[in-house]
PLY file of the C-alpha trace (Angstrom):
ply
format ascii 1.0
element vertex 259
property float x
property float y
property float z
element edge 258
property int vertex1
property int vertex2
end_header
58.58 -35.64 44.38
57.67 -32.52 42.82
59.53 -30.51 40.73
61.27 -27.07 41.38
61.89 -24.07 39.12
65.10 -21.66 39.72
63.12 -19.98 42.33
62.63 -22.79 44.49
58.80 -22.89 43.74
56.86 -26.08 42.38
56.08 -25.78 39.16
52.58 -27.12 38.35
51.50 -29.38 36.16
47.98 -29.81 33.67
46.70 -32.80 32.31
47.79 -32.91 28.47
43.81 -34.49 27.79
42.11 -32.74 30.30
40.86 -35.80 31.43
41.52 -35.29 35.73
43.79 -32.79 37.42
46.35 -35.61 37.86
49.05 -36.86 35.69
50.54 -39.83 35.67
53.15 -38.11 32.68
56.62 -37.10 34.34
56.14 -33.61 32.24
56.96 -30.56 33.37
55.15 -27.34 32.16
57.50 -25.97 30.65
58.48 -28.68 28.20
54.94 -29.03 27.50
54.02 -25.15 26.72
57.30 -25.35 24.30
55.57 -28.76 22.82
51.90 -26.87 22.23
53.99 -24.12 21.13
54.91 -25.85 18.25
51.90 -27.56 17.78
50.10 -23.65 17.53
52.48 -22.40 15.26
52.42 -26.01 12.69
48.49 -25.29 12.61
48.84 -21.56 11.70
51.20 -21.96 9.25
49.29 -24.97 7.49
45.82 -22.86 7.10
44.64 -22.13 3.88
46.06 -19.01 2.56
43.51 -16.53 1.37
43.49 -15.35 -2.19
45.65 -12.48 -2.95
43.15 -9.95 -4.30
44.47 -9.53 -8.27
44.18 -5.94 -9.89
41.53 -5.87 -12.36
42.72 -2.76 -14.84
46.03 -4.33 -15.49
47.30 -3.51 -19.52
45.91 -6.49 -20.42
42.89 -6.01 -19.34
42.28 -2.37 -20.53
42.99 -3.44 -24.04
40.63 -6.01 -23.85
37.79 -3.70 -22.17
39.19 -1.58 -25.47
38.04 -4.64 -27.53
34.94 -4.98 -26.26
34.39 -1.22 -26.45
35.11 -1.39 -30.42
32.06 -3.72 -31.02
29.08 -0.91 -30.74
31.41 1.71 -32.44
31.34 -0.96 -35.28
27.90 -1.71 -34.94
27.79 2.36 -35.68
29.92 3.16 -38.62
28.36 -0.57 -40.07
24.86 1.86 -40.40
26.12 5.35 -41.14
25.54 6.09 -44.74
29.14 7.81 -45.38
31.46 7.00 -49.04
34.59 5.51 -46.59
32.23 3.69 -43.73
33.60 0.29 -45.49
37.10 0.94 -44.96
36.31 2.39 -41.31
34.82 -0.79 -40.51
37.71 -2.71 -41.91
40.13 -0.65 -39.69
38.02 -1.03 -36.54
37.99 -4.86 -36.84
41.75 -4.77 -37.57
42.59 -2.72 -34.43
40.28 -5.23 -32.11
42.24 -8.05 -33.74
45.93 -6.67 -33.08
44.43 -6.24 -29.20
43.70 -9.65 -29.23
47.41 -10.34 -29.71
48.93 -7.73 -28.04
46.74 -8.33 -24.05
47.80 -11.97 -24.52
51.39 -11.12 -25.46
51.63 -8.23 -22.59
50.15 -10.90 -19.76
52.57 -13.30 -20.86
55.88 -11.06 -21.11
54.98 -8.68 -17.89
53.65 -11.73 -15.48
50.37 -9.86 -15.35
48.02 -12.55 -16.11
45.04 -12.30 -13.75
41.68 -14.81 -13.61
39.40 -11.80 -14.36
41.34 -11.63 -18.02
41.56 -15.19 -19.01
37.36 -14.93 -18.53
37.02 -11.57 -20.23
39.69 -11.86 -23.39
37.71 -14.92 -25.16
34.34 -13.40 -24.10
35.42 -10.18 -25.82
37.28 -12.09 -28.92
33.46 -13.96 -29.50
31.69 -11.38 -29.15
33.96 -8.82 -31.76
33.94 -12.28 -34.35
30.76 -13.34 -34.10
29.53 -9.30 -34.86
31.66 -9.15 -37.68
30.89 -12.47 -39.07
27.03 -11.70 -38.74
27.55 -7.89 -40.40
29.03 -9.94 -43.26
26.58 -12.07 -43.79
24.24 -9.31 -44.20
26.18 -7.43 -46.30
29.24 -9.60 -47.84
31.74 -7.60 -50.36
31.61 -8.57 -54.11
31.34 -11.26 -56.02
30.57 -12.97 -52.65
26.80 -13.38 -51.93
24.72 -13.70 -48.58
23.65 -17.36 -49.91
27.39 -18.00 -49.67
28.31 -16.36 -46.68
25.62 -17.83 -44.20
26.87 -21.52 -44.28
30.56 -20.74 -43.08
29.39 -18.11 -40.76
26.88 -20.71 -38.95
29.14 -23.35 -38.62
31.79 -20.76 -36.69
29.20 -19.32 -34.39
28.24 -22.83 -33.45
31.42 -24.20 -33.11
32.22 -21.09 -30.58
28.83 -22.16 -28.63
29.97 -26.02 -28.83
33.46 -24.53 -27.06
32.09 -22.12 -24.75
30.40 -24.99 -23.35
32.84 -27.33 -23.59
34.83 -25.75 -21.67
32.68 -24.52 -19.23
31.86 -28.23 -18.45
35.41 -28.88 -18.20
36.40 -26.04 -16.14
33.99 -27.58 -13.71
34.92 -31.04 -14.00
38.57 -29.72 -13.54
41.76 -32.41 -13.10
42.34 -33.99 -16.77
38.97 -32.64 -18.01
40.14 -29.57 -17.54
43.62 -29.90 -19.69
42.39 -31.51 -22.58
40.45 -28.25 -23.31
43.33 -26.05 -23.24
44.16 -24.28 -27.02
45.83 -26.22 -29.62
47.66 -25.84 -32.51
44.51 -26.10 -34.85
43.10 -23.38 -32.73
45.36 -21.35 -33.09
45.46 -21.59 -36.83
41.85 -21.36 -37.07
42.58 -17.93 -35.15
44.92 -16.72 -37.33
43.02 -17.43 -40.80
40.03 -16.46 -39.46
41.01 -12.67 -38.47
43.23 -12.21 -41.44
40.24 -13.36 -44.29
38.02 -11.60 -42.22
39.53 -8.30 -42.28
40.07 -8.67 -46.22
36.79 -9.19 -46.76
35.53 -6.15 -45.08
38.86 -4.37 -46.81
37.15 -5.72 -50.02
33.39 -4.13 -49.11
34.93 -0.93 -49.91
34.39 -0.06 -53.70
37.29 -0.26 -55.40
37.63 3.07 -57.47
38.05 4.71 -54.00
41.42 2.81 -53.99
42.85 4.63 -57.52
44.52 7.11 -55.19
46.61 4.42 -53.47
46.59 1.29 -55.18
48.25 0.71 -58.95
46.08 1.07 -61.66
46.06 -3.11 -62.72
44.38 -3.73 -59.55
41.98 -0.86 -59.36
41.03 -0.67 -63.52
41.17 -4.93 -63.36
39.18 -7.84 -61.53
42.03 -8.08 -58.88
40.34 -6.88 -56.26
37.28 -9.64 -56.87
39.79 -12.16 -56.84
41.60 -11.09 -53.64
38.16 -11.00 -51.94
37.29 -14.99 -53.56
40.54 -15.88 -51.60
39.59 -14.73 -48.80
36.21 -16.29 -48.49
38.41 -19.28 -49.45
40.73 -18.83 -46.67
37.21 -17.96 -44.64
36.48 -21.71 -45.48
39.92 -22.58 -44.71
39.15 -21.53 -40.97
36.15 -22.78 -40.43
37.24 -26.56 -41.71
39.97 -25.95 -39.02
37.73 -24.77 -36.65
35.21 -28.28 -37.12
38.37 -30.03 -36.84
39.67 -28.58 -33.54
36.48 -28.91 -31.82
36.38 -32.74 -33.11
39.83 -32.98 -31.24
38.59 -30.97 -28.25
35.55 -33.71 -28.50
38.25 -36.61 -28.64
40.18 -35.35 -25.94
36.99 -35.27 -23.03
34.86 -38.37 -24.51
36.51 -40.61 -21.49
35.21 -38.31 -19.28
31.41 -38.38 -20.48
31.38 -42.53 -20.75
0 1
1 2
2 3
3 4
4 5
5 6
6 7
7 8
8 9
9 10
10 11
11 12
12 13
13 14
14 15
15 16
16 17
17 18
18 19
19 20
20 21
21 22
22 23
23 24
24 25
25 26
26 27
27 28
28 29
29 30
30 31
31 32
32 33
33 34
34 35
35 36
36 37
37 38
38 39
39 40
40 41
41 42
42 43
43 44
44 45
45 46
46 47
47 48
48 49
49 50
50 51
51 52
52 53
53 54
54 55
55 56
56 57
57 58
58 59
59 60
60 61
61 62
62 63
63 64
64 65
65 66
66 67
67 68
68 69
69 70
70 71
71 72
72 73
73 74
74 75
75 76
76 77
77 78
78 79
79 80
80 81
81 82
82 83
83 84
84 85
85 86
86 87
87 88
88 89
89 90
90 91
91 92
92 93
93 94
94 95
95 96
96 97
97 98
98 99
99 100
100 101
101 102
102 103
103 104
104 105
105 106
106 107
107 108
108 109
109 110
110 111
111 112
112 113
113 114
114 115
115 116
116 117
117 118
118 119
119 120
120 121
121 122
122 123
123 124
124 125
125 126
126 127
127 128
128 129
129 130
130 131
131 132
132 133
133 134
134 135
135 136
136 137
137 138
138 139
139 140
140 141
141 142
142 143
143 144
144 145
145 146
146 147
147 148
148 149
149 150
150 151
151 152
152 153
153 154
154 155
155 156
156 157
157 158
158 159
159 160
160 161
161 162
162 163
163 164
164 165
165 166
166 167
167 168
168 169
169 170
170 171
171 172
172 173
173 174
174 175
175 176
176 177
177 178
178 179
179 180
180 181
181 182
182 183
183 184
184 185
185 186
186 187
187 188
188 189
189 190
190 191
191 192
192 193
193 194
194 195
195 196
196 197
197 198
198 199
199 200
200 201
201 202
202 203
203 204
204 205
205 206
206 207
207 208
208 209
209 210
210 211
211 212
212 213
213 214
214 215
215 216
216 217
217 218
218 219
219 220
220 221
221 222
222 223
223 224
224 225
225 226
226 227
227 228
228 229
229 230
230 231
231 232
232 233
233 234
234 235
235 236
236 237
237 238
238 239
239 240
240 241
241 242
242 243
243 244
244 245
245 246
246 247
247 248
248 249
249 250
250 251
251 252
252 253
253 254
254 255
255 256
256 257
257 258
C-alpha cells in the first residue's frame, strides 16, 4: 500500500542503486533525502582542505631578504680601497649574523613561521658564510696566512654542500628520514663558534694603530691583538671539528635509510 504525505498525496519513491524504478526497500523519500543528506555533507567536510596561502614579507622574512641583501654590499666595501673598509666589513658580517638570530627568534615568539622562510633563512645564512669564509681566505688578518686559512674554510663549505643535500634527500624521503635531519645541538654550536671567530677575524683585518683611539694602549702598542686573532682561527678550527662531527651524526642518523 503506498504511502501518504500530510496532504493526502503518495509520496514517490527512487531506487537507492538505480538499478530499476522498483523497490523492494520499505523507504520513504523523505527518510532517504535526510540519509543522502548526510552522506553529502560527511563527503564535503572530509575533502582535502586547500592550503591557506602564507604571507611572504612577514618580519622574518624581511630580515632575512636584509641578509641576503648584505652579501653584495660586502662583496663592495671587501674591494674599495678606503683606511676603515676592514672594520666596515667586520660590522656588515656582524649585522647579517644578529639577523640570523633575530628572524628565527621573531618566527618563533610571533607564530609567524611560514614555508617560504624555513627555505630562504639557511639559503641566505650559506650564502653570507660561505662569502665571508672565501673573502678570508683571500685575504686572512695577521699572523694568519692564506696557506692556513684554506684547509678550515674547505672543509666548512663542503660540509654545508654534504647538508644541503642531505637534507634535500631527506626532505624528499620525508617520515623518519626526514627527522633525523632536523638541527642538533652540535649544530648549533658549530653556529655559534663559527659567527663569533669569524667576525673577530675580520675585526682583526683592521690594522691595529687605527684602534689607539679606542682601545688601551697594552693592546694597541703590544702583540694582543695577534693573539686575539690566533684564538680565533683556533676557535675557527673549533667549528669546523664540530661541524665534521655533526654531519657524521646527521650521516648516522639516515644510514638505515640508504641500506
Amino acid at each position: 500500500m503506498p504511502k501518504l504525505d500530510a496532504n493526502g498525496e503518495e509520496i514517490k519513491r527512487i531506487p537507492l542503486l538505480l538499478v530499476s524504478k522498483e523497490e523492494s526497500i520499505d523507504s520513504p523519500l523523505d527518510r532517504r533525502s535526510e540519509a543522502y543528506r548526510h552522506i553529502a555533507q560527511k563527503i564535503v567536510t572530509t575533502k582535502p582542505v586547500p592550503p591557506v596561502r602564507q604571507p611572504i614579507m612577514t618580519i622574518p622574512n624581511i630580515l632575512t631578504f636584509f641578509r641576503l641583501l648584505l652579501v653584495p654590499v660586502l662583496l663592495l666595501l671587501w674591494e674599495i680601497e678606503w683606511r676603515y673598509t676592514p672594520i666596515l666589513c667586520a660590522v656588515v658580517f656582524i649585522l647579517a649574523s644578529l639577523t640570523d638570530w633575530l628572524d628565527g627568534m621573531l618566527a618563533r615568539k610571533l607564530k609567524i613561521a611560514t614555508v617560504f622562510g624555513a627555505f630562504l633563512d639557511p639559503v641566505a645564512d650559506k650564502i653570507m658564510v660561505s662569502t665571508a669564509l672565501v673573502l678570508l681566505t683571500i685575504t686572512p688578518p695577521p699572523p694568519i696566512t692564506t696557506r692556513l686559512m684554506a684547509l678550515p674554510v674547505i672543509i666548512m663549505i663542503c660540509r654545508e654542500v654534504t647538508m644541503s643535500a642531505l637534507r634535500e634527500w631527506a626532505a624528499a624521503a620525508g617520515g623518519a628520514a626526514h627527522k633525523a635531519v632536523k638541527v642538533n645541538s652540535f649544530g648549533k654550536w658549530k653556529t655559534a663558534l663559527q659567527m663569533v671567530s669569524m667576525s673577530i677575524l675580520l675585526v682583526a683585518r683592521q690594522p691595529i694603530s687605527d684602534y689607539a683611539a679606542w682601545l688601551p694602549p697594552f693592546i694597541t702598542e703590544g702583540p694582543a691583538m695577534l693573539h686575539i686573532a690566533r684564538a680565533a682561527f683556533i676557535c675557527l678550527w673549533a667549528a669546523t671539528a664540530l661541524a665534521v662531527w655533526s654531519v657524521a651524526v646527521y650521516m648516522a642518523n639516515v644510514w638505515t635509510h640508504f641500506i
